[in-house]
BALOBA-1460 file (C-alpha; in Angstrom, 3 decimals):
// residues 148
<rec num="1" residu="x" x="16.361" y="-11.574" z="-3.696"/>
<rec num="2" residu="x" x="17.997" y="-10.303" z="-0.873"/>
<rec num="3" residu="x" x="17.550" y="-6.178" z="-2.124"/>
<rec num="4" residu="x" x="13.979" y="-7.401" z="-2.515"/>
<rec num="5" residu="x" x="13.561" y="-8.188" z="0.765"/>
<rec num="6" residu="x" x="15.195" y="-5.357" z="2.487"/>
<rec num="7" residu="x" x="13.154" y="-2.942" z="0.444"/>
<rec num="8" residu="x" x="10.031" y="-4.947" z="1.553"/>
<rec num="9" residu="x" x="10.983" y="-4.500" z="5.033"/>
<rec num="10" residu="x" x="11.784" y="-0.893" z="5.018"/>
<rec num="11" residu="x" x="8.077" y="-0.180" z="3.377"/>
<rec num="12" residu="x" x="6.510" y="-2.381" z="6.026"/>
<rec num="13" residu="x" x="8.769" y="-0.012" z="8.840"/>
<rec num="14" residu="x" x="7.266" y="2.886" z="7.083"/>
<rec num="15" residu="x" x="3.996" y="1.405" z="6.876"/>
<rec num="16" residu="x" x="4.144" y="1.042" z="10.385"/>
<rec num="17" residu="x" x="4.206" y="4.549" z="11.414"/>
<rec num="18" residu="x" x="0.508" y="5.220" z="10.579"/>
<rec num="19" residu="x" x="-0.200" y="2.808" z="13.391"/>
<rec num="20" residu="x" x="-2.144" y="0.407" z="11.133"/>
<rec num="21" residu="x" x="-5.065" y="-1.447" z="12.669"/>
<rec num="22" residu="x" x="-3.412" y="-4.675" z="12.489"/>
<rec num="23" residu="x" x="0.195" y="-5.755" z="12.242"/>
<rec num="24" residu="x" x="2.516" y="-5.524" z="9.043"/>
<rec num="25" residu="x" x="5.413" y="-7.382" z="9.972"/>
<rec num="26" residu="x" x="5.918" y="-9.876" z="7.237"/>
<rec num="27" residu="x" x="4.056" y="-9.087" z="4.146"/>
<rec num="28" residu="x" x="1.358" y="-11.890" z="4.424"/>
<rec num="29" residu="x" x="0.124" y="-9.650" z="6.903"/>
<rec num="30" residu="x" x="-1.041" y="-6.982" z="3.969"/>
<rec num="31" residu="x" x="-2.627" y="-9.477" z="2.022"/>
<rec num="32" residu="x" x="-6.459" y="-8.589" z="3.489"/>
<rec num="33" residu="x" x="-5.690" y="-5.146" z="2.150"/>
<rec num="34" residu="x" x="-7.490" y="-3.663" z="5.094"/>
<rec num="35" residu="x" x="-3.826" y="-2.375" z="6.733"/>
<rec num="36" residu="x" x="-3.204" y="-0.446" z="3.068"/>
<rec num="37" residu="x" x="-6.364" y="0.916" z="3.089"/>
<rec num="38" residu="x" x="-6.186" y="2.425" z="6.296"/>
<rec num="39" residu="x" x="-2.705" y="3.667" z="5.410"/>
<rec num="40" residu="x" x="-4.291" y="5.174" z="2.303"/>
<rec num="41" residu="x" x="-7.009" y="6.909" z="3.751"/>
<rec num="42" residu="x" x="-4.169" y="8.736" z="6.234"/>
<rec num="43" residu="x" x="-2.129" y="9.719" z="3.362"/>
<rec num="44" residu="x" x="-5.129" y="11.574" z="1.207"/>
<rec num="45" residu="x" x="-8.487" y="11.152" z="3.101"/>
<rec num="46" residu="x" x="-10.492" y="13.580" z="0.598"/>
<rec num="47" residu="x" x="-9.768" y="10.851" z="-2.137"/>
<rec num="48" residu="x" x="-9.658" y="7.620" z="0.359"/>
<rec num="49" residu="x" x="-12.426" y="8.484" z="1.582"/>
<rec num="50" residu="x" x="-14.659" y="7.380" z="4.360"/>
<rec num="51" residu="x" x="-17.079" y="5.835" z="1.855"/>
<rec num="52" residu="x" x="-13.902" y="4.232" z="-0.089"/>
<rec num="53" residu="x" x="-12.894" y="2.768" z="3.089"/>
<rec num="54" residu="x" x="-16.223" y="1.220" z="4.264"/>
<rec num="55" residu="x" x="-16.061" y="-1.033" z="1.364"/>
<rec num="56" residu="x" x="-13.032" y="-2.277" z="2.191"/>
<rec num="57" residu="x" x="-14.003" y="-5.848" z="3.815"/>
<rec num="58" residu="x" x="-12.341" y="-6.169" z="8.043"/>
<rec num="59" residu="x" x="-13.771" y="-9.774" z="8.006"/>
<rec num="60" residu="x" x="-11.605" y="-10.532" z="4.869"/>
<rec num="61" residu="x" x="-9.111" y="-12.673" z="7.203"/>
<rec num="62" residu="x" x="-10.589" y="-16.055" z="6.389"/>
<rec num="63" residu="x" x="-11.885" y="-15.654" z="2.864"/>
<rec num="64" residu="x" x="-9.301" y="-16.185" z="-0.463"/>
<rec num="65" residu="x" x="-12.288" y="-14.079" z="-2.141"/>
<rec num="66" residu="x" x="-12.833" y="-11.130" z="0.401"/>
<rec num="67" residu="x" x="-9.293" y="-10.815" z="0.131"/>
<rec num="68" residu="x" x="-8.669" y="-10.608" z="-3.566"/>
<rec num="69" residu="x" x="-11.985" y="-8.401" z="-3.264"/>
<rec num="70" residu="x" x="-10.092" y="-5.879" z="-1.222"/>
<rec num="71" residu="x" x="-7.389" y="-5.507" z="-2.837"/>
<rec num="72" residu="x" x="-8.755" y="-5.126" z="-6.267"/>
<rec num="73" residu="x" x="-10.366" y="-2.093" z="-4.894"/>
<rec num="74" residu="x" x="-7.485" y="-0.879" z="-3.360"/>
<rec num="75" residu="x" x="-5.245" y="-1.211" z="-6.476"/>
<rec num="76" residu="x" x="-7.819" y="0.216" z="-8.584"/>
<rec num="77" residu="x" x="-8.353" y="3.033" z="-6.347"/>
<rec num="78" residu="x" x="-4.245" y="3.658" z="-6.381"/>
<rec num="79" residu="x" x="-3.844" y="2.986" z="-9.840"/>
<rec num="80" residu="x" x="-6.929" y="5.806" z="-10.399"/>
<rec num="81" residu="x" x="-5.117" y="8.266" z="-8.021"/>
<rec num="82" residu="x" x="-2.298" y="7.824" z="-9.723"/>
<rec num="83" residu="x" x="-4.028" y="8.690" z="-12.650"/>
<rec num="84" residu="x" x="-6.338" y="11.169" z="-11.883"/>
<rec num="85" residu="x" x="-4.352" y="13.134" z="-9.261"/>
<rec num="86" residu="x" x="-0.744" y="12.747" z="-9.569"/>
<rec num="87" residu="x" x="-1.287" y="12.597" z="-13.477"/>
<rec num="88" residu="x" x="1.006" y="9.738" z="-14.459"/>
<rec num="89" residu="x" x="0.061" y="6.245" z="-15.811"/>
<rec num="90" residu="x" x="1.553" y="3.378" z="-13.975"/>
<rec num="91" residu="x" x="3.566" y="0.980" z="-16.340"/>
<rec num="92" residu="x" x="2.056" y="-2.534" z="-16.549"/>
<rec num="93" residu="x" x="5.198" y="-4.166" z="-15.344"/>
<rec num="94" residu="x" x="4.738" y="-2.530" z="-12.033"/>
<rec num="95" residu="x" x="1.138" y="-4.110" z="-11.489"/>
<rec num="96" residu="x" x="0.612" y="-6.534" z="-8.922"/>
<rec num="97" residu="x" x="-1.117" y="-10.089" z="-9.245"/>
<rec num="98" residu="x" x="-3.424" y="-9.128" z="-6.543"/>
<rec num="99" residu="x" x="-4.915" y="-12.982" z="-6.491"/>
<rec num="100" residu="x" x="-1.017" y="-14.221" z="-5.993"/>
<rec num="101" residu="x" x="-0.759" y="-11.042" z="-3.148"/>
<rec num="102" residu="x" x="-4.249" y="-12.207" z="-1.499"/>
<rec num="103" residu="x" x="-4.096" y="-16.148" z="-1.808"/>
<rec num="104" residu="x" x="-0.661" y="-16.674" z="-0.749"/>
<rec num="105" residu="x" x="0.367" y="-13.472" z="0.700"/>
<rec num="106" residu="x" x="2.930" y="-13.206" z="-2.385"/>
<rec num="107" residu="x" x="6.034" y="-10.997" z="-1.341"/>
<rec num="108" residu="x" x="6.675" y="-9.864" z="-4.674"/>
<rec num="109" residu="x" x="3.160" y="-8.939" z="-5.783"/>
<rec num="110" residu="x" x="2.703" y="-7.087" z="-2.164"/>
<rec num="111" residu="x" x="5.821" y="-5.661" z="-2.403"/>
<rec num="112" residu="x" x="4.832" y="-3.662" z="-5.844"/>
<rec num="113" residu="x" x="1.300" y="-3.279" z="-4.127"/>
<rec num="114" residu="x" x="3.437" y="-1.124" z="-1.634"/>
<rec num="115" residu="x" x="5.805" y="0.641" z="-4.002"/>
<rec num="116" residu="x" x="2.601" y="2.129" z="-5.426"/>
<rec num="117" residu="x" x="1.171" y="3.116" z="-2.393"/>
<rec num="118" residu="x" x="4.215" y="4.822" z="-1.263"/>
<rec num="119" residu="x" x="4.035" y="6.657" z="-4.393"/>
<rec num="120" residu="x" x="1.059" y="8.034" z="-3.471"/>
<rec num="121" residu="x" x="2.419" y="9.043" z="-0.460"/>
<rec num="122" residu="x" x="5.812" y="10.678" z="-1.701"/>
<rec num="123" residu="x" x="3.733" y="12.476" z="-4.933"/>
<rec num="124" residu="x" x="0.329" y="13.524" z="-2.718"/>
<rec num="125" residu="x" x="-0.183" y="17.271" z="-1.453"/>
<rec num="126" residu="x" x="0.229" y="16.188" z="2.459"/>
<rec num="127" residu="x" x="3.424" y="14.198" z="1.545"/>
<rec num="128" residu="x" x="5.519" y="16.038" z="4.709"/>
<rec num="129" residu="x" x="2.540" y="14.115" z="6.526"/>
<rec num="130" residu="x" x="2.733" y="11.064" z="4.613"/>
<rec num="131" residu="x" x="6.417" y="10.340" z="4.313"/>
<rec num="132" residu="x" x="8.556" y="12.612" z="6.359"/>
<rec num="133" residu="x" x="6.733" y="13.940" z="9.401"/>
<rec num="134" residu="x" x="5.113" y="10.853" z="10.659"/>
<rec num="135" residu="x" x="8.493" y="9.850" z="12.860"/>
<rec num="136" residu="x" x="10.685" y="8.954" z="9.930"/>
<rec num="137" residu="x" x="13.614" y="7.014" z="10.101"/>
<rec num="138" residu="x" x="16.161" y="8.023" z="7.178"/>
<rec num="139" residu="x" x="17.939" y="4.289" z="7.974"/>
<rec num="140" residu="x" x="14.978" y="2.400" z="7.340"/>
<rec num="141" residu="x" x="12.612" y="5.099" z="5.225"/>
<rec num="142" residu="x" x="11.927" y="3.357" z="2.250"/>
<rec num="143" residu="x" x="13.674" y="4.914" z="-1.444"/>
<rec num="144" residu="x" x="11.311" y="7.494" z="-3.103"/>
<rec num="145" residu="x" x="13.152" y="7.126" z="-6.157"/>
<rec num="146" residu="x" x="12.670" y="3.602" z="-6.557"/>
<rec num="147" residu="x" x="8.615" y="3.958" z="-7.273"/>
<rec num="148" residu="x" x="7.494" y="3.567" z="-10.769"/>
């Protein structure tokens, strides 16, 4: 649980460095899905686009339903990039329970929510941008390898 944990942390550090509009500390603090959009549209902004990102919800804080709402689109939208752009289909086991992640701020279902996102950002065309040139810490950079 511990190595679970730590890896959280290091995405959150890494998540950090696109100055989110709100905090990421702990991972409750993703669970709106408005930070990992806004991440998202830094790391490929022709795909998460401006549109895309409109429909993500910024009042989401207070509603269980907003929240799930948001990040259903933003898991669809990742699991479609994954598809459509990096070409490679993401294994069911790696899927998050977004209602766990949104209801309860789950660290395990936020946690895979990440891993995918970071995939995005270590397998996208601007990935220098997206992973290493954004003030990147090799202690706390989170482990490419370690995406499904």
């Amino acid at each position: 649980m511990a190595a679970g944990r730590d890896a959280c942390g290091a995405l959150l550090t890494w998540l950090q460095t696109f100055d989110p509009p709100s905090p990421c500390a702990a991972p409750p603090d993703l669970a709106s899905g408005v930070t990992l959009a806004h991440v998202l549209h830094q790391i490929d902004p022709s795909w998460f686009d401006e549109p895309w990102l409109g429909r993500i919800r910024g009042d989401a804080e207070g509603s269980a339903r907003l929240k799930v709402n948001n990040l259903r689109q933003v898991l669809q939208s990742v699991l479609e990039y994954w598809q459509d752009v990096l070409g490679r289909a993401v294994g069911e086991q790696h899927l998050p329970d977004v209602g766990a992640a949104a209801r309860r701020g789950d660290p395990e279902q936020l946690r895979r929510l990440l891993r995918l996102v970071l995939g995005c950002a270590v397998s996208c065309a601007r990935r220098e941008g997206a992973c290493g040139g954004r003030g990147r810490d090799p202690e706390t950079a989170p482990e490419p390898r370690n995406c499904p």
